[in-house]
C-alpha positions as a Markdown table, in Angstrom:
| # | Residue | x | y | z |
|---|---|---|---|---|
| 1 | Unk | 40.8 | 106.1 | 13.0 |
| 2 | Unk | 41.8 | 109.8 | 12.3 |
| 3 | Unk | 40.8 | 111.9 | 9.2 |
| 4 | Unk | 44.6 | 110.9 | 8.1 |
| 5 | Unk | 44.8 | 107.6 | 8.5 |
| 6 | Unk | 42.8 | 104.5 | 6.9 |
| 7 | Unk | 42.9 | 100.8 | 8.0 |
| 8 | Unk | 43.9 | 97.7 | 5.6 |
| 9 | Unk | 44.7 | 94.4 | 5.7 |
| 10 | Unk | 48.3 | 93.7 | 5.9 |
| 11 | Unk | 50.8 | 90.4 | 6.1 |
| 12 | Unk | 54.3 | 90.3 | 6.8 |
| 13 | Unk | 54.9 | 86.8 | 5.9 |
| 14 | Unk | 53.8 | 83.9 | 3.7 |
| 15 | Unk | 51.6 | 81.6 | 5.9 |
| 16 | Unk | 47.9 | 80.8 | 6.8 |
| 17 | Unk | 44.8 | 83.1 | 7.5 |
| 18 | Unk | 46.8 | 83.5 | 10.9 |
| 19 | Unk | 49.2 | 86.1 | 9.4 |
| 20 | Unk | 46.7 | 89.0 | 8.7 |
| 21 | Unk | 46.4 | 91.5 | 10.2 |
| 22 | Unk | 44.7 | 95.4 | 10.3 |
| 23 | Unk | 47.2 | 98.3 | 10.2 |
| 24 | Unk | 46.5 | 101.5 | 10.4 |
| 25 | Unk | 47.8 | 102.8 | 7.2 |
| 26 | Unk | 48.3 | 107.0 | 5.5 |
| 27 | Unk | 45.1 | 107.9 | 4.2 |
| 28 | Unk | 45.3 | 107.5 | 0.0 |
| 29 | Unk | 45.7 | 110.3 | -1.8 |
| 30 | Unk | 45.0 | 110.3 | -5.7 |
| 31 | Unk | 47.4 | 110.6 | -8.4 |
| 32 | Unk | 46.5 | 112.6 | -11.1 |
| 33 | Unk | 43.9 | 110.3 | -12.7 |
| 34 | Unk | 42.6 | 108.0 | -9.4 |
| 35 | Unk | 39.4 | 108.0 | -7.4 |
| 36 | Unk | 40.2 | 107.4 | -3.5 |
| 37 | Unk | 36.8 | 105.2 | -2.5 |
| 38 | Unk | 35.5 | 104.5 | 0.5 |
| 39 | Unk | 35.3 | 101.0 | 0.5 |
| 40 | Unk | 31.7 | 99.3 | 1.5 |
| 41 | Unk | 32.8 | 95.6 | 0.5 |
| 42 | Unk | 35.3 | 94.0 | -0.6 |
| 43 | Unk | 35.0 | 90.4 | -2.2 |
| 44 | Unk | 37.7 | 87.7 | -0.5 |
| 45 | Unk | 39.1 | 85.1 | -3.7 |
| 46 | Unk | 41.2 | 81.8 | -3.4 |
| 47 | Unk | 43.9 | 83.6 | -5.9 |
| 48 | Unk | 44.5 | 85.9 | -2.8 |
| 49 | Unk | 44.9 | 82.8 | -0.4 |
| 50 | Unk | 47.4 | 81.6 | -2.8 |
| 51 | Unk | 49.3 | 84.6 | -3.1 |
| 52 | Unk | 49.7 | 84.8 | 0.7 |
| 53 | Unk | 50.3 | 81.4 | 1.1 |
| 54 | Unk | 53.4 | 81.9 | -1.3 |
| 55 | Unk | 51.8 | 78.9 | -3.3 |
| 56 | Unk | 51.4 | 81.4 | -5.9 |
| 57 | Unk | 53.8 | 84.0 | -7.6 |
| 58 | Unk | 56.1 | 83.3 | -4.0 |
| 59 | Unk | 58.9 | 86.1 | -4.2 |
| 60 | Unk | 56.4 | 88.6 | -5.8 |
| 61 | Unk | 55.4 | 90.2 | -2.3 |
| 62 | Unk | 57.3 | 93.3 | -0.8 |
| 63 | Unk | 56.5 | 93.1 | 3.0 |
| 64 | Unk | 54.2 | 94.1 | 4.3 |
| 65 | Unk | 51.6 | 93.0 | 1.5 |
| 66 | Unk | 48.2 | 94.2 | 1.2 |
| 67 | Unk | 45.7 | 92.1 | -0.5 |
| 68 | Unk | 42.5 | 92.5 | -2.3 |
| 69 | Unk | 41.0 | 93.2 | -5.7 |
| 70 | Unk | 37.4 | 93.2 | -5.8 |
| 71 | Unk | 35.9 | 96.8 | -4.5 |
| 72 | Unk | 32.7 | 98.6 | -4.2 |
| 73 | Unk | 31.9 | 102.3 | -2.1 |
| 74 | Unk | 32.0 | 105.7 | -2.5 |
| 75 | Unk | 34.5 | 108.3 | -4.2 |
| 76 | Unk | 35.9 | 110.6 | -1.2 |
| 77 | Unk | 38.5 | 112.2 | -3.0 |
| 78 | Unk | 39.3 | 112.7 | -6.9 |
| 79 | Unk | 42.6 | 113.4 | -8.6 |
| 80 | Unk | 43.6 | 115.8 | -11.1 |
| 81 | Unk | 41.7 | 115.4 | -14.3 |
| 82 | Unk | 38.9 | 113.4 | -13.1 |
| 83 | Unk | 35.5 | 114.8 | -14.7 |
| 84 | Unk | 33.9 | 111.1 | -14.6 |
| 85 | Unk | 33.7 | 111.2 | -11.2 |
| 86 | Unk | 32.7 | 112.9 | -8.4 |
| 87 | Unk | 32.8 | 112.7 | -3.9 |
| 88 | Unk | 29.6 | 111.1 | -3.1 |
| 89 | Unk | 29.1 | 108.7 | -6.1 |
| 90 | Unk | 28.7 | 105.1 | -6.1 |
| 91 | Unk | 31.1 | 102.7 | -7.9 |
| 92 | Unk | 32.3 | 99.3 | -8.1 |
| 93 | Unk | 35.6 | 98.3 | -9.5 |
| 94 | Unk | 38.8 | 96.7 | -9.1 |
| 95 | Unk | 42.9 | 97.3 | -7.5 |
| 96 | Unk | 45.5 | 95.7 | -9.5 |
| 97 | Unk | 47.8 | 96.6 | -6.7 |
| 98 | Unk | 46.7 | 94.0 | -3.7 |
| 99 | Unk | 44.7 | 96.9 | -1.6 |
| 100 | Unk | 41.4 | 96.7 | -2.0 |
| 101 | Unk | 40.9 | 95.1 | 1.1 |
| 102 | Unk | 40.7 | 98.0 | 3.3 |
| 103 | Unk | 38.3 | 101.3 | 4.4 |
| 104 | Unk | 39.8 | 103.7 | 1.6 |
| 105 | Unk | 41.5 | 102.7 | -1.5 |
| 106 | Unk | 43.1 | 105.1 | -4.2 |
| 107 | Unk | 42.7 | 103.3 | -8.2 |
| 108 | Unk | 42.3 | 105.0 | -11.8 |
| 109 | Unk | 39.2 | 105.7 | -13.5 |
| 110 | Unk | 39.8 | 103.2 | -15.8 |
| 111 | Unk | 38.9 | 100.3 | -13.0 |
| 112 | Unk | 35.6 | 101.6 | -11.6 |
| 113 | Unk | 32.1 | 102.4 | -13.3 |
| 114 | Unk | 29.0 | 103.9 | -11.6 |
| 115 | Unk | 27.5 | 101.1 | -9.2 |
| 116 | Unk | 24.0 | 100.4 | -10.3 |
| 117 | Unk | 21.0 | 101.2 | -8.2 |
| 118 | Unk | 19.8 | 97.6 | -7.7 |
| 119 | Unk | 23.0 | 96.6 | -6.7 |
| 120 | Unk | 23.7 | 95.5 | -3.0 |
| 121 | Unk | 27.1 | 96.7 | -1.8 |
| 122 | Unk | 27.7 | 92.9 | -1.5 |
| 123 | Unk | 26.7 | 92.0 | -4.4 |
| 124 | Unk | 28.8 | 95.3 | -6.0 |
| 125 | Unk | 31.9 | 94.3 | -4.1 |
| 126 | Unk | 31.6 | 90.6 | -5.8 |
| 127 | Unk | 31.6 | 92.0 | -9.0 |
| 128 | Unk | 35.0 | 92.3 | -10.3 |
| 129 | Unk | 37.0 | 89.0 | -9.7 |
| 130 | Unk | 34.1 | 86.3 | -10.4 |
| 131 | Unk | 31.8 | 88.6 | -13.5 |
| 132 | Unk | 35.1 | 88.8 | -15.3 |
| 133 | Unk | 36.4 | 85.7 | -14.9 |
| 134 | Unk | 33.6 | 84.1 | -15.4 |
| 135 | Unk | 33.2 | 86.0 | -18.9 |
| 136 | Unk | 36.6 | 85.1 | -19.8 |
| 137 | Unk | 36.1 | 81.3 | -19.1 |
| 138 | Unk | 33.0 | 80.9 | -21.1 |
| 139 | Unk | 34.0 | 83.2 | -23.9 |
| 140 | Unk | 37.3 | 80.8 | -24.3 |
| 141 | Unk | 35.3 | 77.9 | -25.1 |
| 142 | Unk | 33.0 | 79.6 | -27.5 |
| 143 | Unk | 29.1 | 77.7 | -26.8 |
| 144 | Unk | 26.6 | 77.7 | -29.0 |
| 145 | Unk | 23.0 | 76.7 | -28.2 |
| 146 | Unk | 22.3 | 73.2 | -28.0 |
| 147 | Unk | 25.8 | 72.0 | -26.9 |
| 148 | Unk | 26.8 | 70.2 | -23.7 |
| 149 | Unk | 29.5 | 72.4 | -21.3 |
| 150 | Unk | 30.6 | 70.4 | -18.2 |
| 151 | Unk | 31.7 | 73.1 | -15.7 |
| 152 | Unk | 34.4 | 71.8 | -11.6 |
| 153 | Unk | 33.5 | 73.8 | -8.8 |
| 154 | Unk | 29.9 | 75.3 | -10.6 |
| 155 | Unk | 29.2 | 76.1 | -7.2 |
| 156 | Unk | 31.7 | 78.5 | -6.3 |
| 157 | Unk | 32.2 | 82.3 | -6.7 |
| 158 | Unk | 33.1 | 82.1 | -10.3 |
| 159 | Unk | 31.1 | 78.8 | -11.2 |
| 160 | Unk | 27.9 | 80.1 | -10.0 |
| 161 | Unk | 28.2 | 83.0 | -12.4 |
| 162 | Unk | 29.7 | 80.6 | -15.4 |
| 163 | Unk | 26.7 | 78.9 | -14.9 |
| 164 | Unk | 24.5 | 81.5 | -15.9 |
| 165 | Unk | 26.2 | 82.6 | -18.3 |
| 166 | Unk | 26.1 | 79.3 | -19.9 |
| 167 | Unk | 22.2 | 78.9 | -19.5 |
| 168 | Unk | 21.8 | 82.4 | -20.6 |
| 169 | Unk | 23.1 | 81.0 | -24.1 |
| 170 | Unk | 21.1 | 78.2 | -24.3 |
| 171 | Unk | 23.6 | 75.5 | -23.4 |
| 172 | Unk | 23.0 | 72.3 | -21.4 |
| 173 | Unk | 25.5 | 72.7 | -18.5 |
| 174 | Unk | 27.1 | 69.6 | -16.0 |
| 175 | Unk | 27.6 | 71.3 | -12.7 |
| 176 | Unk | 29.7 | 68.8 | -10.8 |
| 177 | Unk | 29.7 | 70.0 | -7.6 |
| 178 | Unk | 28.7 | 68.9 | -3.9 |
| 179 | Unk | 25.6 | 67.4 | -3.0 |
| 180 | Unk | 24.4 | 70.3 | -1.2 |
| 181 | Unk | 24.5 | 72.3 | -4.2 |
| 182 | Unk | 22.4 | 70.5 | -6.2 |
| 183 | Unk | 18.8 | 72.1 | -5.8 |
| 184 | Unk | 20.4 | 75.8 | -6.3 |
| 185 | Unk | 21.9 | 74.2 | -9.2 |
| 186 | Unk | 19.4 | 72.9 | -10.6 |
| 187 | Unk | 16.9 | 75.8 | -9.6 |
| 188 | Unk | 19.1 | 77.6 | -12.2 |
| 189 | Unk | 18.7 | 75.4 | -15.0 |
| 190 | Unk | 21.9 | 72.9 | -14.5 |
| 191 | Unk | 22.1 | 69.2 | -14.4 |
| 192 | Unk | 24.2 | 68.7 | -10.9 |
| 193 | Unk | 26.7 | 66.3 | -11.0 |
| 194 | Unk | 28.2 | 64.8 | -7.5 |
| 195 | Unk | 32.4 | 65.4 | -7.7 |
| 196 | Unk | 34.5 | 61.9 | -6.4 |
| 197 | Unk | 35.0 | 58.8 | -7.7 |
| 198 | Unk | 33.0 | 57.6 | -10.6 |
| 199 | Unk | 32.9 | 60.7 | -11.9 |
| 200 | Unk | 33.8 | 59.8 | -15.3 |
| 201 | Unk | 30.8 | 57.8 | -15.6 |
| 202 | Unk | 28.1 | 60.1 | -14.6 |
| 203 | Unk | 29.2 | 62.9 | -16.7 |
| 204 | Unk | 29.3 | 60.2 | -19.8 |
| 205 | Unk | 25.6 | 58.6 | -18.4 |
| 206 | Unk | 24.2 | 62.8 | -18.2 |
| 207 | Unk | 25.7 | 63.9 | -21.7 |
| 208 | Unk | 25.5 | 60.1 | -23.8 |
| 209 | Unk | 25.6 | 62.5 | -26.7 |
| 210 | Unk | 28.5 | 63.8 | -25.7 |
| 211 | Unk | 30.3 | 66.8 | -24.3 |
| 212 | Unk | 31.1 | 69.9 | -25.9 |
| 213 | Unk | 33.7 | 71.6 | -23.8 |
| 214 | Unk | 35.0 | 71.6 | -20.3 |
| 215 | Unk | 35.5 | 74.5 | -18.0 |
| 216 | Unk | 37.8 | 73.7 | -14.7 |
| 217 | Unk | 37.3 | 75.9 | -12.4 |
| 218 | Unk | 39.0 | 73.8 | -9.4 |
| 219 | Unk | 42.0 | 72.2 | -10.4 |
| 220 | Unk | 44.7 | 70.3 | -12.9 |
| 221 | Unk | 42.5 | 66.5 | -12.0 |
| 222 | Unk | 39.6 | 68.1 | -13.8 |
| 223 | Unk | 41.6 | 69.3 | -16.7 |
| 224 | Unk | 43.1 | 66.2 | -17.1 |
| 225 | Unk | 39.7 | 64.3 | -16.9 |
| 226 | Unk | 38.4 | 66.5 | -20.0 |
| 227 | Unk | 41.4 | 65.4 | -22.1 |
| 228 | Unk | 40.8 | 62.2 | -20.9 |
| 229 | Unk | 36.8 | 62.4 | -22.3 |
| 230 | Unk | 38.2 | 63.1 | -25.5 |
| 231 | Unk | 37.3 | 67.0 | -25.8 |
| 232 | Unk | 39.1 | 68.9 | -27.7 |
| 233 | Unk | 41.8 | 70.7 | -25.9 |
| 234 | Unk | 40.5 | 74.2 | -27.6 |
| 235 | Unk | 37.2 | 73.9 | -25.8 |
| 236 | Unk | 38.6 | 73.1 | -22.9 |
| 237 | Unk | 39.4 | 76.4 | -20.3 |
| 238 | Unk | 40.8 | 76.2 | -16.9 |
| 239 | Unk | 41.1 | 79.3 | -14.6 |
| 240 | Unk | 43.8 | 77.7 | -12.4 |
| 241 | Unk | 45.6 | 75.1 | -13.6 |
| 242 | Unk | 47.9 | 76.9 | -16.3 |
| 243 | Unk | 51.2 | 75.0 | -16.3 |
| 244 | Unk | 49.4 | 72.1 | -17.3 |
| 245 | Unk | 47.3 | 73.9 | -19.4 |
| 246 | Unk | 50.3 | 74.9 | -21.4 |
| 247 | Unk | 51.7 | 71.3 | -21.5 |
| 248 | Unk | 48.2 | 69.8 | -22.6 |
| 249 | Unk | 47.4 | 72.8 | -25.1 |
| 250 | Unk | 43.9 | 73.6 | -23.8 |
| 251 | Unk | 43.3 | 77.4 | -23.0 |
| 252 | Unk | 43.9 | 79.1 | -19.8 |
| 253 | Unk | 42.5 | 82.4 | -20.0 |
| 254 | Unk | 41.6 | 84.8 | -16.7 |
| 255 | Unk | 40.3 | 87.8 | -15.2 |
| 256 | Unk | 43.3 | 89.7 | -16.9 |
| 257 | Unk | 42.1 | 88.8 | -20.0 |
| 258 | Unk | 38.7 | 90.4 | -19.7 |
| 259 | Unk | 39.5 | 93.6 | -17.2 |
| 260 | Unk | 38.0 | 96.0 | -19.2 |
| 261 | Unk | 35.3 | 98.7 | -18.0 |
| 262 | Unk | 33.2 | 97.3 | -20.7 |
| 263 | Unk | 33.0 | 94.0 | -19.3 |
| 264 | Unk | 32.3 | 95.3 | -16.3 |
| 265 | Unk | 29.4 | 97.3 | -17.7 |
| 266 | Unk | 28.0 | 94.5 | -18.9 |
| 267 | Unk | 28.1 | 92.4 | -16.6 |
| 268 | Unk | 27.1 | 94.4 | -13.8 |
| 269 | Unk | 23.8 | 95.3 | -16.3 |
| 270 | Unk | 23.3 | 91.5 | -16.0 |
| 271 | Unk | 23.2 | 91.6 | -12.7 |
| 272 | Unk | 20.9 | 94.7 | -11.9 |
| 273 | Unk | 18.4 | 93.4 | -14.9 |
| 274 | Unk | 18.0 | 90.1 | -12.7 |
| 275 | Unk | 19.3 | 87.7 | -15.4 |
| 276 | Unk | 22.1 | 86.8 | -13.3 |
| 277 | Unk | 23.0 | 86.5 | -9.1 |
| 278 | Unk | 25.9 | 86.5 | -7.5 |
| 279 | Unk | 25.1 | 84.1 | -4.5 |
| 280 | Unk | 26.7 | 85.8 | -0.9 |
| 281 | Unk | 27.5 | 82.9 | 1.2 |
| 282 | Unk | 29.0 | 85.3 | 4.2 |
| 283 | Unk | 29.9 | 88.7 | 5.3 |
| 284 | Unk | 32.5 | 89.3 | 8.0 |
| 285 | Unk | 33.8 | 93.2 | 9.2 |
| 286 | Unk | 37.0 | 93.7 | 8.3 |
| 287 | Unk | 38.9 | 93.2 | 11.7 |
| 288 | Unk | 37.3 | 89.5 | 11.3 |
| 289 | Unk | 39.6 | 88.6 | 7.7 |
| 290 | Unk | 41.3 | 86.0 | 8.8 |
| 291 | Unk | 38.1 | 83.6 | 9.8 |
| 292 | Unk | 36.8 | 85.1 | 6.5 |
| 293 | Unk | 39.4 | 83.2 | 5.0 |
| 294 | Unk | 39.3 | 80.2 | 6.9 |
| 295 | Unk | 36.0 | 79.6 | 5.7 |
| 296 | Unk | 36.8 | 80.3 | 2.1 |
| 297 | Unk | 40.1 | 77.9 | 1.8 |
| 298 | Unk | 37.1 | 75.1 | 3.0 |
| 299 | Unk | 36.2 | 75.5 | -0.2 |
| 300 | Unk | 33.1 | 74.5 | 0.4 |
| 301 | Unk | 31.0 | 77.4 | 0.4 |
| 302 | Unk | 28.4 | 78.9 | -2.5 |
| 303 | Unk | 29.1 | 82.0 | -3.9 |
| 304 | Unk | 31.3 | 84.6 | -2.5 |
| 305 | Unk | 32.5 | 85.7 | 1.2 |
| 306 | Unk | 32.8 | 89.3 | 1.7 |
| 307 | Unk | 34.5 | 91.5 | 4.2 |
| 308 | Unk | 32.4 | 95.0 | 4.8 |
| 309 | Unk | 34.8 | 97.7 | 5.8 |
């Protein structure tokens, strides 16, 4: 790679992990404004799967697509009228324009803060995608100490953190989940719930008091299911499942609706303090994406895969 150039993940067609590839792409140059960083890590996220798929948004790609949101490294370069920021200093943030996966990457200031100290790059380049959604699912369903919060895929990227965030306020949280999961789960203060058939029935036998509000995490059977327990469709928040959120009238609310620098803050404060983890289930280099993906679209994995540049 010369001084000039920079490599990033590319794909020239919908399709499986099998259509990514590494180009060697014009090094980034900021816009009045931007931070070029050198990336560390880089989170990998089932919305980006989607997208590439074309099971998501399909049309909304001009080939070749880059991909990537999550991002944590170093500032290179800065861009007219950047005094936050400076070459050498740490940060962790987020692309809104599919490019974060890759060595150098050119965003505003208004998408990256100062990485904290105790942060791992890992960790750092997790941030973005699963702190903020995460904060966005639990703030939609509003819980208040002492209630029950039943919570698909608590295992995952963004479950692990929703998790904490709901013990963290005091609430009694059903992680349904795998198996596998259960002792981390429970380690962290949930009562694990096995996903698959019968699964009405244990979530009624573990809450006989009843449940609160639902967060899916997964998928549009799990939203249905929490209709179908008779909670009330505005405490009931799905990160994925939105058309039929619309035509049931629960909430569907995102990373996009908690994007801010302050939620970032804080969440990456909750993370350096030790009151909440972001599990790493893998790392993979960056010529390696497409097995990194393979292993995320199992969909079996806790906490988040990362590519490191």
């Amino acid at each position: 790679m010369s001084e000039k150039t920079a490599r990033a993940v590319r794909f020239d067609q919908y399709g499986g992990p099998e259509v990514l590839y590494i180009a060697e792409v014009p090094m980034p140059v900021p816009a009045s404004g931007e931070v070029v960083v050198e990336v560390r890590a880089t989170a990998t996220n089932p919305g980006e799967a989607s997208i590439r798929s074309g099971a998501f948004m399909p049309g909304s790609s001009a080939f070749p697509s880059g991909q990537g949101s999550d991002l944590a490294g170093v500032v290179s370069d800065v861009g007219d009228g950047v005094t936050e920021f400076a070459a050498g200093d740490e940060v962790l943030g987020f692309s809104v324009r599919r490019s974060s996966h890759a060595t150098h990457v050119a965003v505003p200031t208004s998408q990256v803060i100062h990485k904290p100290s105790q942060l791992g790059w890992p960790v750092a380049g997790s941030l973005y995608v699963a702190g903020v959604t995460a904060y966005a699912a639990v703030r939609a369903v509003d819980p208040r100490p002492g209630e029950t919060v039943a919570v698909s895929a608590a295992a995952g990227g963004v479950g692990t953190v929703v998790v904490q965030l709901l013990r963290s306020r005091g609430v009694h949280v059903l992680a349904i989940a795998s198996p596998a999961n259960a002792d981390w789960l429970t380690e962290h203060g949930a009562t694990p719930v096995p996903y698959g058939d019968g699964l009405a029935d244990r979530l009624t036998a573990a809450a006989p008091d009843g449940i609160d509000a639902f967060i899916d995490l997964f998928g549009p059977e799990y939203l249905q299911l929490a209709v179908d327990l008779g909670i009330p469709r505005d405490r009931i928040e799905t990160i994925i499942s939105f058309e039929l959120a619309e035509r049931l009238g629960t909430k569907h609310e995102g990373s996009m609706d908690a994007s801010t620098k302050e939620v970032l803050t804080e969440m990456a404060d909750l993370i350096a303090s030790g009151e909440i983890e972001i599990p790493i289930a893998a790392t993979y280099p960056l010529d390696q994406v497409a097995e990194a993906f393979r292993e995320l679209e199992r969909r079996h994995t806790r906490g988040k895969i990362v590519l490191i540049p």
